[in-house]
LUMLUM-887369 format. One record per residue (C-alpha): residue number from 1; residue in one letter; x, y, z. Coordinates in nm, 3 decimals, decimal comma. Layout:
<atoms>
atom num: NUM residu: A x: X y: Y z: Z
...
</atoms>
This chain:
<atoms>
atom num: 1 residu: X x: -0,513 y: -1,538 z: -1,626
atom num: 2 residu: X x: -0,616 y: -1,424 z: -1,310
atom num: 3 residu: X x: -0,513 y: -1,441 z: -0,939
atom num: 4 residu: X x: -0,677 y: -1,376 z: -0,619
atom num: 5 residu: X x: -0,642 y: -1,086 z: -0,440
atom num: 6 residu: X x: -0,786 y: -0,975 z: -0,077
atom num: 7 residu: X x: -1,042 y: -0,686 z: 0,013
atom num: 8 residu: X x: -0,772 y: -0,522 z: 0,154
atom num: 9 residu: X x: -0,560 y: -0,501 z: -0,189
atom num: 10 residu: X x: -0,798 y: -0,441 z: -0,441
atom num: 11 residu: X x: -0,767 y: -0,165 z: -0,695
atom num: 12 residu: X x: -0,981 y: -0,066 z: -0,968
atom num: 13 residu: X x: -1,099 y: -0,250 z: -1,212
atom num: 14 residu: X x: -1,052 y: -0,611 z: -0,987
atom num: 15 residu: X x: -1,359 y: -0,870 z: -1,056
atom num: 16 residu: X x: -1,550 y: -0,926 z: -0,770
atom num: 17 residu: X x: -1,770 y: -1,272 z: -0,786
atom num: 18 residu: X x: -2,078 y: -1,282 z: -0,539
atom num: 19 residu: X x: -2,254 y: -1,594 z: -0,444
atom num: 20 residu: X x: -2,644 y: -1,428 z: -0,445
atom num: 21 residu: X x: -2,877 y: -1,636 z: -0,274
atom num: 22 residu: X x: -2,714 y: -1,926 z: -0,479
atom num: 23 residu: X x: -2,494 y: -2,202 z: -0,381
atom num: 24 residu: X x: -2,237 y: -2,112 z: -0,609
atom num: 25 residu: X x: -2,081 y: -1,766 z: -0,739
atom num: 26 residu: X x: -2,341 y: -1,600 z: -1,001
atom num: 27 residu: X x: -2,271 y: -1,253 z: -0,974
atom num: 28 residu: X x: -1,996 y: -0,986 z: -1,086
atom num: 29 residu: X x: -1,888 y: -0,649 z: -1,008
atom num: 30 residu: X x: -1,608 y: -0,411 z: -1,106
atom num: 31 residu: X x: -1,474 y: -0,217 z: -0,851
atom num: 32 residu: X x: -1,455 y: 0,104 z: -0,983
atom num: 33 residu: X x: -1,272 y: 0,242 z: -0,681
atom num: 34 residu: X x: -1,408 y: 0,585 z: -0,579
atom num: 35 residu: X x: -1,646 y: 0,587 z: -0,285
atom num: 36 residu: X x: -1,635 y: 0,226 z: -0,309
atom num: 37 residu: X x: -1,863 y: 0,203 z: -0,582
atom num: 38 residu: X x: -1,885 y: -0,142 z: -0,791
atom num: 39 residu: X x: -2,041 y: -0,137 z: -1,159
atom num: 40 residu: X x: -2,247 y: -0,465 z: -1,186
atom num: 41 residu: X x: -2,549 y: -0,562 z: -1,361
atom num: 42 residu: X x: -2,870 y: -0,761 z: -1,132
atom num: 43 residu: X x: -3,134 y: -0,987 z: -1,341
atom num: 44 residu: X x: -3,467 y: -0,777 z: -1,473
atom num: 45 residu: X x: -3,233 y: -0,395 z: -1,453
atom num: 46 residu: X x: -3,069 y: -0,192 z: -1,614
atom num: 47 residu: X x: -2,697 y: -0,160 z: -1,540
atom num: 48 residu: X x: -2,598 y: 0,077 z: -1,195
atom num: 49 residu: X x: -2,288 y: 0,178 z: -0,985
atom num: 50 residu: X x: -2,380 y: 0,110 z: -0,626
atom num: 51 residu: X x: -2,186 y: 0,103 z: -0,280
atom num: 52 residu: X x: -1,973 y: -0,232 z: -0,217
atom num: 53 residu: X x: -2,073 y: -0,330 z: 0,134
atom num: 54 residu: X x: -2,353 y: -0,459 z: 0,379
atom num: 55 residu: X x: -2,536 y: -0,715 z: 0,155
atom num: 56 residu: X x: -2,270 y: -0,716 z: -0,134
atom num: 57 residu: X x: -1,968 y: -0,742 z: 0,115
atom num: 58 residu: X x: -2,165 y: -1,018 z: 0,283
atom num: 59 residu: X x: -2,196 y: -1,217 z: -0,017
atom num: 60 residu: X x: -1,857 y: -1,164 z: -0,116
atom num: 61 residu: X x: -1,696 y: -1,533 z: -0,266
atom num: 62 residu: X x: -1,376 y: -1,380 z: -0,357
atom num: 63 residu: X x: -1,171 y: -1,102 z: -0,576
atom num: 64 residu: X x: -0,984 y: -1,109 z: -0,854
atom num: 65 residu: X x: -0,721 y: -0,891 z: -1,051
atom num: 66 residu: X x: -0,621 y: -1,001 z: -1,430
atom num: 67 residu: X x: -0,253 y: -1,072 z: -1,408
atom num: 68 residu: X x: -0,145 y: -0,763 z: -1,651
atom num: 69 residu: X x: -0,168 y: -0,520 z: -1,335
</atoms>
């Protein structure tokens, strides 16, 4: 299982969900940790690490962290 943790807390590895111009969650990112970089995937691309903030922050619905860590 999982378990919701705050901005504040996360660590690497934690699941971010994002709610992209949707009304529901539909996107993920790993936070990968240094230079607050997430790993995530967008429709029609190719796979990149980019910055976690501005737009992505914005559209954060929440954060999660698998219960084995």
């Amino acid at each position: 299982g999982f378990h919701e943790v705050s901005l504040d807390e996360i660590q690497r590895g934690d699941v971010i969900f994002m709610q992209l111009e949707a009304p529901v969650p539909n996107h993920l990112a790993i936070w990968l940790g240094a230079d607050q970089q997430i790993l995530h995937h967008l429709q029609d691309r190719l796979s990149s690490r980019d910055m976690y903030g501005g737009y992505y922050q914005k559209n954060t619905a929440k954060i999660v962290r698998h219960n084995s860590k």
